[in-house]
C-alpha positions in Angstrom: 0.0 0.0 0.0 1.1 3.6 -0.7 -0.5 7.1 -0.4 -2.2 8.1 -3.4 -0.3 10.5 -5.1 2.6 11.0 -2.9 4.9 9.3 -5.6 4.8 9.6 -9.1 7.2 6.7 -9.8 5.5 4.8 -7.1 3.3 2.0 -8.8 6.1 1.5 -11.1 8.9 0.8 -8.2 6.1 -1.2 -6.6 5.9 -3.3 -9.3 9.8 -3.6 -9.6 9.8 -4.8 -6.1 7.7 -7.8 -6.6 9.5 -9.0 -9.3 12.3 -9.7 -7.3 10.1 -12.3 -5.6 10.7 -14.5 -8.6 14.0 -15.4 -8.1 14.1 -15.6 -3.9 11.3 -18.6 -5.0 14.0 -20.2 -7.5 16.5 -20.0 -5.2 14.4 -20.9 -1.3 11.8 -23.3 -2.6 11.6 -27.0 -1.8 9.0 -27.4 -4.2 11.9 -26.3 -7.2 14.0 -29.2 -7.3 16.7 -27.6 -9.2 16.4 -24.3 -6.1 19.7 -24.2 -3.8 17.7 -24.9 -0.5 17.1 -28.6 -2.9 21.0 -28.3 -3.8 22.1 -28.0 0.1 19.0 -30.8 1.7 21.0 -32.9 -1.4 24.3 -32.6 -0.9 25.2 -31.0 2.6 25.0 -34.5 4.3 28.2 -35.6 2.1 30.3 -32.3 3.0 30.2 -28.4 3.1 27.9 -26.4 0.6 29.1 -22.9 -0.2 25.8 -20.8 0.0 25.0 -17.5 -1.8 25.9 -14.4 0.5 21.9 -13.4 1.5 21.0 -16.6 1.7 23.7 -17.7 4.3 22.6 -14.4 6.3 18.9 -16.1 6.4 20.8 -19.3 7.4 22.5 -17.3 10.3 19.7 -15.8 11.4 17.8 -19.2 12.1 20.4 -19.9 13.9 20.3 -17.1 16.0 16.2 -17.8 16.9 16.9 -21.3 17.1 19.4 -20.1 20.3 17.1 -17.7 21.7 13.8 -19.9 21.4 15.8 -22.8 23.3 15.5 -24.5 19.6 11.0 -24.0 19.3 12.4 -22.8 15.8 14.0 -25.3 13.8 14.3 -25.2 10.1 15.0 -28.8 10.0 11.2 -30.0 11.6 9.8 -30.5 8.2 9.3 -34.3 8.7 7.5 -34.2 12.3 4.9 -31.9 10.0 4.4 -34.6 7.6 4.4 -37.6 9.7 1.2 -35.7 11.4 -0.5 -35.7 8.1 -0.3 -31.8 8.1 1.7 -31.9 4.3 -1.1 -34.2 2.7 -3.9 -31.8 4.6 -4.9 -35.6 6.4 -4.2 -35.3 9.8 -3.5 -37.6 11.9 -2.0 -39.2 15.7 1.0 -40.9 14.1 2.6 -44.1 15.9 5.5 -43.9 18.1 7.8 -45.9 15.8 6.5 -42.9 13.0 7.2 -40.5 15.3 10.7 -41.7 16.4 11.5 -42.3 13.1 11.0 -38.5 12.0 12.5 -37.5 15.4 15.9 -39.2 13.9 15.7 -36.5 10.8 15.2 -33.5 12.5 17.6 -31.2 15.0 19.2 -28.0 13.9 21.7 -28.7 16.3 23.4 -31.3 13.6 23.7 -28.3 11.3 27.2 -26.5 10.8 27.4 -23.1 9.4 30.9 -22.0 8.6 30.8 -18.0 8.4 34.6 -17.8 6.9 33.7 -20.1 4.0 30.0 -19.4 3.8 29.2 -23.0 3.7 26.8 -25.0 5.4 26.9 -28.7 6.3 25.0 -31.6 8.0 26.7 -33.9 10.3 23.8 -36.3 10.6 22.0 -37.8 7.5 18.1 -37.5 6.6 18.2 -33.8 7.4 16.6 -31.3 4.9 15.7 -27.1 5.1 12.8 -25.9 4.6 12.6 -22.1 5.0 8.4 -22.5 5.1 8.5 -20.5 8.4 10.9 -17.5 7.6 11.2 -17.0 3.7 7.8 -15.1 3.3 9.2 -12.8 6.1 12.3 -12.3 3.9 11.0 -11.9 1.2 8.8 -8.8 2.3 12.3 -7.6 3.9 13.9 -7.7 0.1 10.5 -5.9 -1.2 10.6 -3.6 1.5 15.0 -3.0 0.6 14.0 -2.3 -3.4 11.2 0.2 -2.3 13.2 2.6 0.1 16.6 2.2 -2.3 13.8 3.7 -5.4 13.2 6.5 -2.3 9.9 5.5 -1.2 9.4 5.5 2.3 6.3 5.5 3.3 4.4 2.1 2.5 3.0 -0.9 3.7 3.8 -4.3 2.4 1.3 -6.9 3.2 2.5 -10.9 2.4 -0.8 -12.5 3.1 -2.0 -12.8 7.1 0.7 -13.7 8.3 3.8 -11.5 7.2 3.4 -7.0 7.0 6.3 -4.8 7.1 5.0 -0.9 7.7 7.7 1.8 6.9 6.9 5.5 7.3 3.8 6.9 7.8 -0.2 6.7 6.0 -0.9 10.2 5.4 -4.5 10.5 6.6 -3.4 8.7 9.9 -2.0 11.4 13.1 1.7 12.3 12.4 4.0 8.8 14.1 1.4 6.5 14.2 2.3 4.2 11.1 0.0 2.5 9.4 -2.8 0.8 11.1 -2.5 -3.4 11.3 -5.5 -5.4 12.5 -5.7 -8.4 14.5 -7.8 -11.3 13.1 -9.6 -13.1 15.7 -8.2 -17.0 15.6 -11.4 -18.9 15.8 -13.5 -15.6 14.5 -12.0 -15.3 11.0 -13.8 -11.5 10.4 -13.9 -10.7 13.7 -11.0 -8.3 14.9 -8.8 -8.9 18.2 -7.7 -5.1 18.0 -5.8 -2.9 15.6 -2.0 -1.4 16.1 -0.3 1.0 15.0 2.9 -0.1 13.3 5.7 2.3 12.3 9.3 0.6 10.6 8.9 -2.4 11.6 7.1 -5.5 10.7 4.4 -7.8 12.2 4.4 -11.9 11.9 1.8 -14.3 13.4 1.3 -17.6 13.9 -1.6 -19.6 15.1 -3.5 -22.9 15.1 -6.8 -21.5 14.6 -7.3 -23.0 10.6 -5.0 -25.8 10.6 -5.6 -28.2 13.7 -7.9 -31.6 14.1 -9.7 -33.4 16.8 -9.2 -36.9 18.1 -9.4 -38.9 21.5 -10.9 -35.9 23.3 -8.2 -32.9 22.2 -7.4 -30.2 19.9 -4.2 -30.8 18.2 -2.6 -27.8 16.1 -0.5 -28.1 13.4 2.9 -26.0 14.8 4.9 -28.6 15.6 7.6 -28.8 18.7 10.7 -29.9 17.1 12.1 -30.6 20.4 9.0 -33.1 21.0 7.7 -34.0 18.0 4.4 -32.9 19.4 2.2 -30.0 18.5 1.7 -26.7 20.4 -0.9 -26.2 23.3 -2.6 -23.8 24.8 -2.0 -21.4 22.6 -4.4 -20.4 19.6 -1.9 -17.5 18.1 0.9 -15.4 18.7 1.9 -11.9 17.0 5.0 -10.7 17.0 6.6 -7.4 16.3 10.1 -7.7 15.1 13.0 -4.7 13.6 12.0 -7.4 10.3 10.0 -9.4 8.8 12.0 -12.4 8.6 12.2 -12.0 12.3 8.9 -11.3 13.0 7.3 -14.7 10.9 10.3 -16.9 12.8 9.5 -15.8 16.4 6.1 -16.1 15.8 6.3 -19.4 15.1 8.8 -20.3 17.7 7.5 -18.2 20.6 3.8 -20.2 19.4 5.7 -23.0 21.4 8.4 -21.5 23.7 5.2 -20.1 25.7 4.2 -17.2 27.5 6.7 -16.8 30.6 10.0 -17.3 28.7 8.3 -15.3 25.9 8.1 -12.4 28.7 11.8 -12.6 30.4 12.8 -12.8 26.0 11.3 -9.6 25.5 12.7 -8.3 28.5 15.9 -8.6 27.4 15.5 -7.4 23.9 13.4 -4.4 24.0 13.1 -4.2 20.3 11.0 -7.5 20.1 7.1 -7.2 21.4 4.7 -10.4 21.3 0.8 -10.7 21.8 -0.9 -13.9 22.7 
């Protein structure tokens, strides 16, 4: 979103910007075979895999909300999703052996990341990336870079309900407000929570509202505890505000699961991170 008027070269840039989201799918998509996330889950079991420069920064930064959400974000928990039934949209209670199983392929703890070389490698077999949780983030981050580098900085960039990045200001709104966000309801789909006000910085959220099922007597969401290999409770979203995007979609997911208390003493100690649940 921009204001109407305020730039002539605006729609233009706009349209610039997305088609930079192209590429970003060639090279982050699992569903591309030929993609370089395909080329490391392929070949970084057998030895390093030098990565391309903003891509290895992604890589990093998983690895830095993988430390601080005591490893609730995991890039690696792709098969404890499909063993649930989540992939195939058929849920179900998978066995113990099936759950063990996918436990043995998952753990972001058996990936290296060698900053000096820019190369990444896995020291346990079976494991494979999926950037599902943090590449929509990112790539509203690199929408939101090509906008302000064309000079256009005030807008709003929205990458479905999940992922917005608000930079500047909406002119008809009071002077440092932003750009007004609202909060979907989990279980009321066009009902509102609230609205914020959301001023350069971006917004992620994560919930079990849409994707869960119900068997033996419980409500079992589809955010998956890596740690576990059981899904999230007691929680039906989380929104977080982050400095990006990519941040913002990561933590939402992994905070989903961290919980509210270590949430709290998290955003205590980083005062530029802010989470509603």
């Amino acid at each position: 979103f921009l204001n109407a008027g305020q730039y002539p070269h605006g729609v233009e840039k706009a349209l610039e910007a997305l088609e930079d989201l192209e590429p970003l799918e060639q090279q982050m998509s699992v569903f591309r075979p030929d993609s370089q996330i395909q080329q490391i889950n392929h070949q970084a079991a057998f030895g390093p895999v030098e990565v391309e420069e903003r891509l290895f920064g992604l890589l990093e930064l998983a690895d830095q909300i993988y430390q601080m959400t005591e490893g609730a974000f995991d890039l690696t928990a792709t098969p404890l999703w499909e063993i649930w039934g989540f992939a195939r949209r058929q849920p179900r209670i998978p066995t113990e052996a099936e759950l063990a199983q996918a436990r043995q392929r998952v753990g972001w703890q058996y990936v290296r990341l060698d900053s000096s070389k820019r190369t990444i490698e896995f020291t346990r077999p079976g494991l494979q990336l999926n950037l599902g949780s943090i590449g929509k983030g990112y790539a509203v981050d690199r929408c939101a870079e090509a906008l302000l580098a064309a000079g256009i900085e005030d807008f709003l960039i929205h990458g479905g309900q999940s992922s917005v990045l608000a930079h500047g200001q909406r002119r008809d709104r009071p002077p440092g407000t932003g750009w007004p966000v609202g909060l979907r309801h989990p279980l009321r789909p066009h009902q509102r929570l609230g609205e914020l006000d959301v001023k350069d910085r971006a917004l992620g959220t994560s919930g079990s509202g849409v994707q869960f099922f119900s068997a033996g007597g419980r409500r079992w969401a589809h955010i998956i505890d890596p740690r576990t290999g059981m899904p999230g409770e007691g929680v039906l979203s989380v929104t977080v505000l982050a400095p990006t995007a990519a941040e913002a979609d990561a933590l939402a997911t992994g905070l989903f699961l961290l919980g509210v208390e270590k949430t709290r003493q998290l955003c205590q100690h980083r005062p530029e991170l802010a989470a509603l649940f």
